[in-house]
C-alpha positions in Angstrom: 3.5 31.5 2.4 5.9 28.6 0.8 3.9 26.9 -2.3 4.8 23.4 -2.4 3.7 20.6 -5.3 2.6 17.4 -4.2 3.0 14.9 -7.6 0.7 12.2 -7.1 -3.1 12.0 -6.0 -3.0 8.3 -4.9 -3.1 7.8 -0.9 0.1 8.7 -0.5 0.0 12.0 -1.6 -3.5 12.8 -0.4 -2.1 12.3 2.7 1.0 14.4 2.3 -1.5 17.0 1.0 -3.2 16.9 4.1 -0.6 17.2 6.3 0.9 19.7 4.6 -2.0 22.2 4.7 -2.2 21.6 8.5 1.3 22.8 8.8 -0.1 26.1 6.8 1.7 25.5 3.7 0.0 26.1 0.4 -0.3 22.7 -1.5 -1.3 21.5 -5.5 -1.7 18.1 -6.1 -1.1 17.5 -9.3 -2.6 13.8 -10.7 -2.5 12.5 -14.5 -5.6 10.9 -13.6 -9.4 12.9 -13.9 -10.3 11.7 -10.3 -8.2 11.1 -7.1 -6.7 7.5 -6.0 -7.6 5.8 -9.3 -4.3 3.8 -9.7 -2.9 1.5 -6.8 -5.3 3.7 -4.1 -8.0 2.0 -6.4 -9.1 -1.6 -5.1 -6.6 -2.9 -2.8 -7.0 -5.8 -0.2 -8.3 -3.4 2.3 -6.3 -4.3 5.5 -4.7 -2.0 8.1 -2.4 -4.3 9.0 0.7 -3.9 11.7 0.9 -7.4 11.7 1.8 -7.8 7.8 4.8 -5.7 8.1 7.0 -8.8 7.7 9.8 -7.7 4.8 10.1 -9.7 2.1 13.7 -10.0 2.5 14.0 -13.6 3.7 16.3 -15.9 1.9 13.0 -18.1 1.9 11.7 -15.6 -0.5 13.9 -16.1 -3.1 13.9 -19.9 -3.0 9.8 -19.7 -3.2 10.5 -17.2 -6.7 12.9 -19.4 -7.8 10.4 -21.9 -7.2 7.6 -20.7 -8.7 9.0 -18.8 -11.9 7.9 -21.3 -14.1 3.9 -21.7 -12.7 1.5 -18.9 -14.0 -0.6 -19.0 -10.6 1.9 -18.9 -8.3 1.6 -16.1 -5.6 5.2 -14.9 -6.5 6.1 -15.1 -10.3 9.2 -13.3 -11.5 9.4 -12.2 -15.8 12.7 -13.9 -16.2 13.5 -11.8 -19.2 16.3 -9.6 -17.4 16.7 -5.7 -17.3 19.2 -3.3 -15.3 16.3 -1.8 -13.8 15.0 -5.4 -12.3 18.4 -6.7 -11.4 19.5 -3.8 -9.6 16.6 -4.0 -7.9 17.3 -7.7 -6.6 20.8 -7.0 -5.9 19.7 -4.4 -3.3 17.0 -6.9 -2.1 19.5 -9.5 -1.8 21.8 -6.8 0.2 19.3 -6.0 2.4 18.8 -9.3 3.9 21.1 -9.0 6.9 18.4 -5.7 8.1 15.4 -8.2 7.8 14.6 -8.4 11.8 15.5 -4.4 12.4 13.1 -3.6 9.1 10.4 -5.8 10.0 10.5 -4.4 14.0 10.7 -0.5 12.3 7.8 -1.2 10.2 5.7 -2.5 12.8 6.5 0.3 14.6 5.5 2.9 12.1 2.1 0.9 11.5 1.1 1.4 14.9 1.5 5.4 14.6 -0.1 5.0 11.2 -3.2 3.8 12.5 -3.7 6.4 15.4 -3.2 9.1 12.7 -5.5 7.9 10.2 -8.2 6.7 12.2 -7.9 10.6 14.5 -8.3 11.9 10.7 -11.1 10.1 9.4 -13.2 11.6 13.0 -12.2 14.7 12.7 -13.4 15.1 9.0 -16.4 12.3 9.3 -15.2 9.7 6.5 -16.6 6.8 6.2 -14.7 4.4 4.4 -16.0 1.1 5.4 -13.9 0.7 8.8 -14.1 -2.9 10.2 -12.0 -2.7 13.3 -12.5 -6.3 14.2 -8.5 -7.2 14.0 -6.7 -9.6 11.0 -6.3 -13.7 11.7 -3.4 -15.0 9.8 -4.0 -18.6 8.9 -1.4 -21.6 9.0 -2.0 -24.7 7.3 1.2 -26.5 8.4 3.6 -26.2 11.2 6.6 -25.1 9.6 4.7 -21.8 8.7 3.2 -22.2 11.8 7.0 -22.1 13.6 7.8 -19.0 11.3 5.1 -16.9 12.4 5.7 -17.2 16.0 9.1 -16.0 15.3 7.9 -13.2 13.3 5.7 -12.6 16.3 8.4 -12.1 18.7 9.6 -9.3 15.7 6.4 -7.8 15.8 6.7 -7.6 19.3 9.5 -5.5 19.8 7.9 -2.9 17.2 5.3 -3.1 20.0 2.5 -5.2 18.1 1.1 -7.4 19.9 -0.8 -11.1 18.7 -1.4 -13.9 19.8 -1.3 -17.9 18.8 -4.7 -19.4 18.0 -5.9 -23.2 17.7 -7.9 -24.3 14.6 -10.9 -23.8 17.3 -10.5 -20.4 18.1 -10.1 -19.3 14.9 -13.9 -21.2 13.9 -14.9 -18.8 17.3 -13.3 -16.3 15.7 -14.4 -16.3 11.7 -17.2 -19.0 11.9 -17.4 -19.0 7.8 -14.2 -19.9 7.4 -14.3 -23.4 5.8 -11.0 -25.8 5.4 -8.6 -27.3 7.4 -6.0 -25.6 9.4 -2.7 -26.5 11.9 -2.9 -23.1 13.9 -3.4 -19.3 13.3 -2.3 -15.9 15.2 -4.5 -13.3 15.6 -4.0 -9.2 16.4 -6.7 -7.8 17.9 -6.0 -4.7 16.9 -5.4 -4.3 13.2 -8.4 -3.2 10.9 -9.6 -2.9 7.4 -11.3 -0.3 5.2 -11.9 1.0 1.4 -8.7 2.5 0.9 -10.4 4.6 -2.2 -13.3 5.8 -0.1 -10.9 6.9 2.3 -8.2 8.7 0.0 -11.2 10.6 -2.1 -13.0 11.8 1.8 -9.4 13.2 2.6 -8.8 14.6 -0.8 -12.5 16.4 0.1 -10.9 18.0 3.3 -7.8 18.9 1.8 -10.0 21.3 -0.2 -12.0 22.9 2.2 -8.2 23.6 3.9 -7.1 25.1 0.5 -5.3 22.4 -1.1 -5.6 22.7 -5.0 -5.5 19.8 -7.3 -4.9 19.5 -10.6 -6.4 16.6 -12.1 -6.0 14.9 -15.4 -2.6 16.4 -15.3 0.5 14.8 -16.6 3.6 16.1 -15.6 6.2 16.2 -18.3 9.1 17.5 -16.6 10.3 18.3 -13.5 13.9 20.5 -13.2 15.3 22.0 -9.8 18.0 24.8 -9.2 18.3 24.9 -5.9 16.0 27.2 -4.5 13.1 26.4 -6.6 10.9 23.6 -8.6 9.2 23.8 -12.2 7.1 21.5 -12.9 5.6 21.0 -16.7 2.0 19.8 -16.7 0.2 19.0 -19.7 -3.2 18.3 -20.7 -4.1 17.5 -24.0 -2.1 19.6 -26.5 -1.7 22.2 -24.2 1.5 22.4 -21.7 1.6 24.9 -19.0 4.9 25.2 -16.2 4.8 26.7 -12.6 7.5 27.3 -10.1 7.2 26.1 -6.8 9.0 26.7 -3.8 9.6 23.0 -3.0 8.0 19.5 -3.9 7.2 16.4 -2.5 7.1 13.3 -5.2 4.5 10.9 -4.3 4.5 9.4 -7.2 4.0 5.5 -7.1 5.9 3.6 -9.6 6.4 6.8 -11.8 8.8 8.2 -8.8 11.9 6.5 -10.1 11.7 8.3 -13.0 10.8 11.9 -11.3 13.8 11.3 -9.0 16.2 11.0 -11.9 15.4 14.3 -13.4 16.2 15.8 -10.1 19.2 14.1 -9.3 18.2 11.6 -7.0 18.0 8.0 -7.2 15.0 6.3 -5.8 14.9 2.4 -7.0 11.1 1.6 -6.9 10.1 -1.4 -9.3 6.9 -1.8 -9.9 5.4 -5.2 -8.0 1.6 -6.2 -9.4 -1.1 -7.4 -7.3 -4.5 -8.6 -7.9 -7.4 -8.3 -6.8 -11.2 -9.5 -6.8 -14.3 -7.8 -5.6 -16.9 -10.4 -5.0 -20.4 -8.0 -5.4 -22.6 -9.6 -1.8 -26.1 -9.8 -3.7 -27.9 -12.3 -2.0 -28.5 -12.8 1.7 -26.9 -16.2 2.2 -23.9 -15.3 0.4 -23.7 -11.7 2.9 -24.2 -14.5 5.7 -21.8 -16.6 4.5 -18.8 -14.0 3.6 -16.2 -13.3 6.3 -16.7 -10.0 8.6 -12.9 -10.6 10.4 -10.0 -10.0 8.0 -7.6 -13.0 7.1 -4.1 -13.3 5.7 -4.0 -16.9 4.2 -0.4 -17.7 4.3 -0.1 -20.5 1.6 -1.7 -18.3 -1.2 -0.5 -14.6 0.2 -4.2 -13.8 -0.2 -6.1 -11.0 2.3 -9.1 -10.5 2.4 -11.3 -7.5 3.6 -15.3 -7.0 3.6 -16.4 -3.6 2.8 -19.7 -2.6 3.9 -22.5 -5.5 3.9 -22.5 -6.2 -0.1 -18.8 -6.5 -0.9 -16.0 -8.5 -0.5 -12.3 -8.0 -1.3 -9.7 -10.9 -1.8 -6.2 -9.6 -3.2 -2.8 -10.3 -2.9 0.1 -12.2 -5.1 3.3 -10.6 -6.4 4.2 -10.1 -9.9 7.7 -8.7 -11.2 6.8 -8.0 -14.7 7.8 -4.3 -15.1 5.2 -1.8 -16.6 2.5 -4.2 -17.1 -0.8 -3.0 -16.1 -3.0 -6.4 -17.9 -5.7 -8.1 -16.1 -4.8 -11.9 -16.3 -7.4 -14.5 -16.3 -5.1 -16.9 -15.2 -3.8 -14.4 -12.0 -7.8 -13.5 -11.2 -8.8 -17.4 -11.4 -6.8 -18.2 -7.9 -8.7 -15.7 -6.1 -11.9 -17.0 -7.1 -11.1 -20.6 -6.5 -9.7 -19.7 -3.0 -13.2 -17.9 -2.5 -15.0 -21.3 -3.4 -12.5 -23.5 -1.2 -13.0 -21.0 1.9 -15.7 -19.5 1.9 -18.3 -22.0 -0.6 -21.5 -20.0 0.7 -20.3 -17.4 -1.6 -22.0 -16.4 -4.6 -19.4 -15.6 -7.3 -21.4 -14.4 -10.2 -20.6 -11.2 -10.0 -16.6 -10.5 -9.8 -14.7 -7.3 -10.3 -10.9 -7.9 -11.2 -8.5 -5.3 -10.5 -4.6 -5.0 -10.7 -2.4 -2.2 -9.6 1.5 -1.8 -9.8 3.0 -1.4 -5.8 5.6 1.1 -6.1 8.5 -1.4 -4.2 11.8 -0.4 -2.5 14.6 -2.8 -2.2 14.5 -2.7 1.8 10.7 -2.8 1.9 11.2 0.3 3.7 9.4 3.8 2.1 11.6 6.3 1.1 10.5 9.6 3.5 12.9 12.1 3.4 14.7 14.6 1.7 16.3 14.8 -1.7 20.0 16.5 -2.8 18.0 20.1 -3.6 17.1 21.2 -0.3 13.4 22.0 -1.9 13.0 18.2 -2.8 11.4 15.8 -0.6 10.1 12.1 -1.2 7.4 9.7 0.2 7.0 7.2 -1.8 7.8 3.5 -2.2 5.7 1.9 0.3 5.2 -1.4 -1.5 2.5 -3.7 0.1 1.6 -1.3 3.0 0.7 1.7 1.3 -2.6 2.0 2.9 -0.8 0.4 6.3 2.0 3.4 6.2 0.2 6.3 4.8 -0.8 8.7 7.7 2.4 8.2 9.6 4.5 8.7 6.6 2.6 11.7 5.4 3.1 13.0 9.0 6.8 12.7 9.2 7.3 14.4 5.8 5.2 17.0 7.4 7.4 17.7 9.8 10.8 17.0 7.8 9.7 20.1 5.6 8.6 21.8 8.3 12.0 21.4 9.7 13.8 22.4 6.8 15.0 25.8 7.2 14.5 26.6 3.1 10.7 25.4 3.3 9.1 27.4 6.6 5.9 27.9 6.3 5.8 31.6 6.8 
């Protein structure tokens, strides 16, 4: 039976794990950190969302960073100390600009299957992650972002979402805490949140009772191919052990870039920061008063998500600032004032911050597939929709090294 190595114990490679061992392979996970989904897999905004797979290249985009370089609480802020790695980066997101309605249809399209997979997983192996599937409104607050959603509507559409426009009434009918102002909303019925870490630990649980090993606390300090065969150097401490495998996926995150290079493949992720908040429900009137539908506020680029009765998640901004894992008082603030402006019922003594590093392709786009060795395989690099993607991603890598005539199962 082929061994494969799955680096990476986020969602992503939980997921691959998983699928994996259904295909009868045997699988390690190997994660630096002592427990699974601890990095980005950790606190993220929570949503399921087909109708967020918008790509971010949109000329609009850069005119907003531009923009906002300059303003520490902007929802897009861009270091502008330059490196290769960052400008590469741009210069394939600024050639990737002409595929920004045929991305944006694909990854609505691969949302959808993600759902049916993930949701058929999480029955058949009884995890409860804090599944809402009460749909995502996306709010408007002019009509020019208005006008821009219905024509990424019609996108969404052709990926076979479907939503639909919303008046400033419908959307009280439909979220009755929300507080404010609005010119107009769009709403999918059929989108969902959850606790993305709840979920990726109850997987990691039946990917051990079907055999999957993992190797936690784990760092891997080199990873060489020749061909017909992967060793991987873990270490631990002071002590360093390698094992040959028959092939590996590389689910990496952010570290991916690197892990590609040492096997000859280039995989440009940069490393995008997010935020996030989890605002702990104590008190009855602030459960009463805390949203049960999931929104998508598109002036800040803040979600929102409630897990469970007694929390609720807000998250969301982008951050190009490399390697840099800080939690900013002046990133976190935002979220808690948008909590006050939206939802003022809310009692926001006690607040969690969180930040995690989205592992970010160029075209938006994951990169699921093979690599030059014919024993190397990738899925990483889903950005924003990590938790979106997952299951259908994990499914066609499943089958890509299934198909592969070096990596049959038996």
């Amino acid at each position: 039976m082929k061994t494969i190595a799955v680096i990476g114990g986020g969602i992503t490679g939980v997921t691959t794990a998983y699928a994996l061992a259904k295909r009868g392979y045997t699988v390690t996970v190997i994660e630096k950190h002592r427990y699974t989904g601890m990095e980005t897999s950790f606190a993220n905004g929570g949503q399921l969302s087909a109708s967020n797979a918008e790509v971010w290249n949109h000329s609009s985009t850069l005119l907003k960073g531009i923009k906002w370089m300059l303003t520490r609480d902007a929802p897009l802020l861009v270091n502008p100390t330059p490196s290769w790695h960052k400008l590469s980066w741009f210069a394939e997101f600024i050639a990737a600009i002409p595929h920004y309605h045929a991305n944006t249809v694909e990854t609505a399209r691969l949302a959808i299957a993600a759902r049916k997979h993930l949701f058929a997983w999480a029955e058949d192996e009884n995890i409860d992650f804090d599944a809402k599937r009460k749909g995502i409104l996306h709010i408007y607050r002019d009509k020019a972002s208005f006008d821009h959603a219905a024509n990424v509507t019609r996108m969404l559409a052709q990926g076979g979402l479907e939503r639909r426009a919303v008046t400033p009434s419908e959307m009280r009918a439909i979220e009755p805490t929300l507080a404010g102002n609005y010119y107009g909303g769009f709403f999918t019925d059929s989108d969902a949140t959850g606790d993305i870490h709840k979920f990726t630990v109850g997987l990691a649980h039946a990917a051990q009772r079907l055999g999957v090993r993992f190797m936690h606390g784990r760092e891997v300090a080199g990873v060489v191919t020749d061909g017909s065969a992967v060793s991987i150097s873990v270490g631990r401490g002071n002590d360093e052990e390698t094992t040959v495998f028959d092939g590996v996926v590389v689910c990496a995150g952010t570290a991916s870039r690197s892990l590609a290079a040492s096997l000859g493949d280039r995989v440009n992720i940069y490393p995008v920061k997010g935020y996030s908040i989890t605002v702990n429900l104590h008190d009855a009137a602030s459960q009463a008063a805390a949203p049960t539908v999931s929104l998508l506020d598109d002036a800040t680029k803040l979600v929102t998500s409630r897990l469970g009765d007694e929390r609720f998640r807000v998250a969301g901004t982008a951050e190009f600032n490399g390697f840099n894992r800080d939690i900013r008082a002046d990133r976190i603030r935002p979220l808690v004032d948008w909590v006050h402006e939206c939802f003022p019922g809310i009692n926001t003594r006690s607040v969690v911050p969180w930040a995690g590093l989205r592992p970010m392709m160029p075209t938006m786009l994951p990169r699921v597939g093979r690599g030059k060795s014919p024993c190397v395989f990738y899925n990483t690099g889903h950005g924003h929709l990590g938790w979106t993607l997952s299951a259908v991603t994990a499914d066609m890598i499943g089958d890509i090294v299934k198909r592969s005539h070096w990596m049959q199962p038996h």
